[in-house]
C-alpha positions as CSV (number, residue, x, y, z in Angstrom):
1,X,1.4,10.6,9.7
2,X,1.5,7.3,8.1
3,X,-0.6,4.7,7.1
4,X,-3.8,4.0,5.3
5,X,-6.3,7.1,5.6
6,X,-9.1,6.1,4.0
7,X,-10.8,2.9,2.5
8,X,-10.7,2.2,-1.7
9,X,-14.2,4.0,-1.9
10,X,-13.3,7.3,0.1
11,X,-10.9,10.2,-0.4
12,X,-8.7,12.3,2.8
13,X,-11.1,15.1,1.3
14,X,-13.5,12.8,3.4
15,X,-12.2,13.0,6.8
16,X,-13.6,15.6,9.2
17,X,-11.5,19.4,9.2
18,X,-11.9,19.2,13.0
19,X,-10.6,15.8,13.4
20,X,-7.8,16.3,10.7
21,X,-6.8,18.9,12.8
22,X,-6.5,16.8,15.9
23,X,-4.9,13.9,14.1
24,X,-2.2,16.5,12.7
25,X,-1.5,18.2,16.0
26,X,-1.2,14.3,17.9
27,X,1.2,12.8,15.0
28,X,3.5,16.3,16.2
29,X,3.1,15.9,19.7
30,X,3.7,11.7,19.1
31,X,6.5,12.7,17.1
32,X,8.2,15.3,19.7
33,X,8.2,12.6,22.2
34,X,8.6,9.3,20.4
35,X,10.5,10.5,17.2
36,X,8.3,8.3,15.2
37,X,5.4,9.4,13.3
38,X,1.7,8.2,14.0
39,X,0.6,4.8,11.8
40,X,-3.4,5.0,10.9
41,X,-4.2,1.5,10.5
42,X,-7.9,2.5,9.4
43,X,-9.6,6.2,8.4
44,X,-12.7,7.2,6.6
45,X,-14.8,4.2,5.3
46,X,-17.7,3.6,3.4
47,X,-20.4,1.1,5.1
48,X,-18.9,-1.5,2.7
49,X,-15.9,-1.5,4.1
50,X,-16.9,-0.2,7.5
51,X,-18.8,-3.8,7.5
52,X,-16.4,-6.1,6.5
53,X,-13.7,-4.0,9.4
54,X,-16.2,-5.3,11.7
55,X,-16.8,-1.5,12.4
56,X,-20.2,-0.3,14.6
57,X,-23.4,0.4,12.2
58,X,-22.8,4.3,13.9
59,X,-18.9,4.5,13.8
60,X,-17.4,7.4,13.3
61,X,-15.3,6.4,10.8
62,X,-18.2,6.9,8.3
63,X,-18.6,10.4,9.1
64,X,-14.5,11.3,8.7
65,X,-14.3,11.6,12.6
66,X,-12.6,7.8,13.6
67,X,-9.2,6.2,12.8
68,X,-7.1,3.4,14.6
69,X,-3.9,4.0,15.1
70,X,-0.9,1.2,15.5
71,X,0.8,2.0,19.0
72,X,3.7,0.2,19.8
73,X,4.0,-0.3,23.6
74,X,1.8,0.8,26.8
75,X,3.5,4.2,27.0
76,X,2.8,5.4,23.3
77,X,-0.9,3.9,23.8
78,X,-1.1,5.7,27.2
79,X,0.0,8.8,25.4
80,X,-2.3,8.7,22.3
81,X,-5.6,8.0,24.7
82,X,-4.5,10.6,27.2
């Protein structure tokens, strides 16, 4: 997994076990079928930066339990959703 995982005021410590987890077990899967790792354009965030990323007052990305990822085509985007 690559990319940036969380903003200048938060840690990885930050991020959710559960979602971790998940994130983990997708960049494998991504990998198996793309041969490319995942890209995390956006992790954990404090409101600060939640704000200026234009990020909901509720996201989930304050709580360790949101991240973007980059996709590069329909099929890798079909595949992380689904």
């Amino acid at each position: 997994m690559d990319g940036k995982l969380h903003c200048e005021h938060r840690t990885a410590q930050d991020f959710s076990i559960k979602f971790l987890e998940i994130l983990v077990k997708l960049d494998q899967l991504f990998y198996e079928k793309f041969k490319k790792r995942i890209t995390l354009t956006s992790g954990v965030r404090c409101q600060e930066c939640n704000v200026k990323a234009g990020g909901k007052q509720a996201s989930d990305h304050l709580t360790g339990e949101g991240a973007d990822i980059a996709y590069e085509d329909s099929r890798q985007r079909y595949f992380i959703i689904f």
